[in-house]
N, C-alpha and C positions, 0 to 999 in steps of 0.2 A: 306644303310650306305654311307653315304659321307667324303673320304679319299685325304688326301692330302699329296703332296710327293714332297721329295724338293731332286734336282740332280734326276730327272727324266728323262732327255734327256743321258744321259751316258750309260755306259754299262750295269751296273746291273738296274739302276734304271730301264731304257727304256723296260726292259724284266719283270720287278716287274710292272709298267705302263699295258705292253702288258696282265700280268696273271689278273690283277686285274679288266682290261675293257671287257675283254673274260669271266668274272664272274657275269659282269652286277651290278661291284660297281659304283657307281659315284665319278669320281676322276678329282681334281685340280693339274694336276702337275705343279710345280714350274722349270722355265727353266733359267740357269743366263743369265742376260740381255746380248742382242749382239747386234750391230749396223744393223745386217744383220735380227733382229729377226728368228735367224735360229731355229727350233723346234727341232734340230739335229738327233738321231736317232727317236724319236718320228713322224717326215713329213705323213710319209705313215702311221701311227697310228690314225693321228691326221683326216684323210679324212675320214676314216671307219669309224670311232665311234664318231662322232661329237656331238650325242645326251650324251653319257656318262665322255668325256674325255673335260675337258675346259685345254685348254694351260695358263701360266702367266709368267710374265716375271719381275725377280726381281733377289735379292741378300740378302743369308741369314746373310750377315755381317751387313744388314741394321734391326736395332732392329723395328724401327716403321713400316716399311713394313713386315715385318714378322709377327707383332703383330697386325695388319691391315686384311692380309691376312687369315690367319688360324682362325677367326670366323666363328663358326657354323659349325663344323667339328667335327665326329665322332672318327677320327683316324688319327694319322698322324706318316709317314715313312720319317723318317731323312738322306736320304743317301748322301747328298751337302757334295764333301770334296775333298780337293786336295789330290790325291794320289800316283804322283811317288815319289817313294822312291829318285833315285838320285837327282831331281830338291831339295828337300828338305835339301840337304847339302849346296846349294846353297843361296838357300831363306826361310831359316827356319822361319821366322818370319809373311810370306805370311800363312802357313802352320797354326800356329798360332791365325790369322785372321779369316781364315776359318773354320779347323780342331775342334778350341777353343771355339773363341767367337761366329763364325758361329753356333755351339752345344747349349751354353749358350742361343743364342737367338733366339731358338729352346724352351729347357725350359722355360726359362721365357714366352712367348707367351703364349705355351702350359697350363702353371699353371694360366695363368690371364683367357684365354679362356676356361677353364675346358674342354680341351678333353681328351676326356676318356681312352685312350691307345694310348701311345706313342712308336714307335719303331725305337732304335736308333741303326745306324749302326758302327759297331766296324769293327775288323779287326784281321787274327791269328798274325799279323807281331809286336802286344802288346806280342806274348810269348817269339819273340826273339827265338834263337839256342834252342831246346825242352831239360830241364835236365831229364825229364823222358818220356818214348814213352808208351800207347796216351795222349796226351796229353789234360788233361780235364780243364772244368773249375774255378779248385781252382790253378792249375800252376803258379807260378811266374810270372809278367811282368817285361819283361826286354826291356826298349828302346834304342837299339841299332840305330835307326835313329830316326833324330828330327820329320821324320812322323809317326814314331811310338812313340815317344814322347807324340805328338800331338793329336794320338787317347789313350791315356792310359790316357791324364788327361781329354780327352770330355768324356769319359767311366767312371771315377769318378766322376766328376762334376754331370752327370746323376746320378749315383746311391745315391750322395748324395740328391738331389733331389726326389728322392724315400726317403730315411729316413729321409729328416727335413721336408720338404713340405706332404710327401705321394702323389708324383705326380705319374701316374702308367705308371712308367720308364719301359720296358725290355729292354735288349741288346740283340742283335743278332751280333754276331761273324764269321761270315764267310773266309774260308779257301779256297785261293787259285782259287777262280772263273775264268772261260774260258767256250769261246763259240766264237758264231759270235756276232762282233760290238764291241769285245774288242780292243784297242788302240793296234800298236804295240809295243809299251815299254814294252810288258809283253812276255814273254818268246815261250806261243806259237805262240799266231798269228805272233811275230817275225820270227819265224822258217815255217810258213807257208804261209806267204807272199814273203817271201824269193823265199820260192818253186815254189809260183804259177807264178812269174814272172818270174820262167824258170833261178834261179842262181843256179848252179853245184856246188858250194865253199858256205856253208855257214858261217855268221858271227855267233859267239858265243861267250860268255864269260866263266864263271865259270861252271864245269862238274858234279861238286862234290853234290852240294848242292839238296837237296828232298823235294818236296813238297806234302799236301794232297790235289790235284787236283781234283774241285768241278763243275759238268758242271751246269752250270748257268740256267738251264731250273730247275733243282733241287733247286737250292738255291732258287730262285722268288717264288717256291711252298714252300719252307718252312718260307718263309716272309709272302705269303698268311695265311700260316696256324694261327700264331700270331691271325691274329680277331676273329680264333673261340677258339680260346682256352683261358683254364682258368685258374688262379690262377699263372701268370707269370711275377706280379707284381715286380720290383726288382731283378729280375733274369738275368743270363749273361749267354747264350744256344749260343755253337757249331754248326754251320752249317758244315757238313767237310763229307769226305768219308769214313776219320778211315781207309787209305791207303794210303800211300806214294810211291811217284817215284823220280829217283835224272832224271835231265837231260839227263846223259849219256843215263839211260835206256830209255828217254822219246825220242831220237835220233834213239835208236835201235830201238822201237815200230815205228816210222817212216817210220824207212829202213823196216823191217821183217813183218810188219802186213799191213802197205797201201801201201809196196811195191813202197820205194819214192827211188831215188836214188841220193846221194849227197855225195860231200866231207864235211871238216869243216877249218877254218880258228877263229882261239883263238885270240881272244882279249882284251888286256890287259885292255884297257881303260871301257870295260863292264864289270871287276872285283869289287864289292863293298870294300869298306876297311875292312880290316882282320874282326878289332872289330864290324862291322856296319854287318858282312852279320849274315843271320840266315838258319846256315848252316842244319836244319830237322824242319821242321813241319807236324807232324800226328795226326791228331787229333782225339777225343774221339766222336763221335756222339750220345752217351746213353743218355744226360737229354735232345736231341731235339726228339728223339724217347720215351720218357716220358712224357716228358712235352707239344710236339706239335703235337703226335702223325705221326712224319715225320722221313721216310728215302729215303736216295738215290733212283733213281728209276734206276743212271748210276752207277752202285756201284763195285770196286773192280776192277783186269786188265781188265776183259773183256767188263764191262759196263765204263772204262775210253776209249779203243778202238775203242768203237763204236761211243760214244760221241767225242773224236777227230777228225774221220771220218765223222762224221755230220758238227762240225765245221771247216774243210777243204772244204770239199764241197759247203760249203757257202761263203769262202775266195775266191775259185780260179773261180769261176761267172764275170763273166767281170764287171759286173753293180757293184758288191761289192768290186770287186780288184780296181778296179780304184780310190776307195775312199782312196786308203792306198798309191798312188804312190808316195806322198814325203816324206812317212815315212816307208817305209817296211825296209831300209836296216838298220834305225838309232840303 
């Protein structure tokens, strides 16, 4: 089967890349263009598996290269998207660009090139603050930020595209992903690069807020799972733990389980606005364990412990710390 995967050098893709060439598919990943033709996290991917993995370098904002590209392809995994939440109050329109018509020119291609299963990636941060706990896939979206904006209309655009075209759209929805090779704008590896750089005062923002914390070796098998399953045509499936933690507690698992020791220092400036944060997300995991026959294999506090632990372990490496030293404290 020959699959093609756009945002493939980033966090999740580069681990959905790694599950896919360890499977012995033949995959094109899509890398966005750099002067530097950096392969980014893919480098060390890209030497092993030279016979299965071809590199390319382009941008899915560009329609004729996308439409170029993705011939004679089996499958294709949509993950290209800009995704910090605060940049996006900024430059919503970049977001937009990408998020939107990036998606659109995803579909389109797709439906000219007739491939066959298309997997487009969403986001929990379309539920917005949870009105009911777990939170399944018929819940409200609510865009509380213009990135979340952004993925609730490229998640309809596709599905429309499943009912007027019958292109064979799924969404895949993923909650709250962590590991190694995530940026630190994201909450853990903030708090764990922090650590491994030896700071006793850590920087934090908001305490309050819960997430359903997904280790990313989990999610990349439940993206795998997508090409063998059936009848997922149209469908919008939960990748998630179906357990939540707020910070505070995710501080205390810190101190009490890996036995880290640190103060904290609040601040205000990494506070979202009131309306914009999304103060619970838990989500449902029943129709990916139905439908894709997938569950967590790090599930619950004690498989979120161990999976933290693994991704600590991986942060505080010298070769991998040192990729983070202009941005561990931001």
């Amino acid at each position: 089967m020959k699959i093609f995967v756009t945002g493939s050098e980033g966090f999740i893709g580069s681990h959905l890349v790694e599950s896919l060439v360890k499977k012995k598919y033949k995959v094109t990943a899509l890398i966005l263009y750099n002067f530097k033709t950096s392969s980014g996290w893919l480098s060390e991917l890209e030497k092993k598996n030279k016979k299965n993995l071809k590199i390319i370098y382009g941008d899915v904002r560009d329609f004729n290269y996308v439409l170029k590209e993705t011939k004679n392809f089996d499958a294709l995994f949509h993950l290209a998207a800009l995704i910090s939440i605060p940049h996006s109050y900024n430059s919503p329109k970049s977001y937009l660009d990408t998020n939107l018509i990036g998606t659109y020119n995803v579909l389109e291609a797709a439906k000219i090139n007739k491939i066959k299963k298309i997997i487009i990636t969403s986001t929990s941060e379309v539920y917005g603050t949870a009105k009911y706990i777990p939170i399944d896939e018929k819940h409200e979206l609510q865009p509380q930020s213009p990135y979340s904006a952004s993925k609730i209309a490229a998640d309809n655009l596709s599905l429309s595209y499943f009912n007027t075209f019958n292109l064979p759209v799924t969404i895949i929805r993923p909650f709250n992903t962590f590991g190694p090779r995530q940026s630190t704008r994201a909450i853990i590896p903030s708090l764990l690069t922090q650590i491994s750089f030896g700071k006793s005062k850590l920087n934090v923002g908001n305490l309050k807020p819960s997430r359903d914390f997904t280790y990313v070796k989990d999610t990349a098998e439940a993206f795998c799972k997508t090409l063998k399953a059936k009848n997922i045509e149209g469908e919008v499936i939960n990748i998630c733990n179906n357990f939540d933690i707020s910070v505070l507690d995710l501080l205390n698992i810190l101190k009490k389980e890996l036995k880290l020791d640190f103060s904290l220092k609040i601040q205000k400036k990494r506070f979202r606005p009131d309306k914009s944060e999304v103060f619970r997300l838990h989500g449902s995991n029943e129709k990916a364990k139905r439908l894709l026959n997938w569950k967590p294999h790090y599930f619950g506090k004690k498989g979120f412990v161990k999976a933290i632990n693994e991704t600590y372990q991986w942060y505080k490496k010298l070769d991998n710390l040192k990729l983070f030293k202009d941005t561990y404290s931001i």
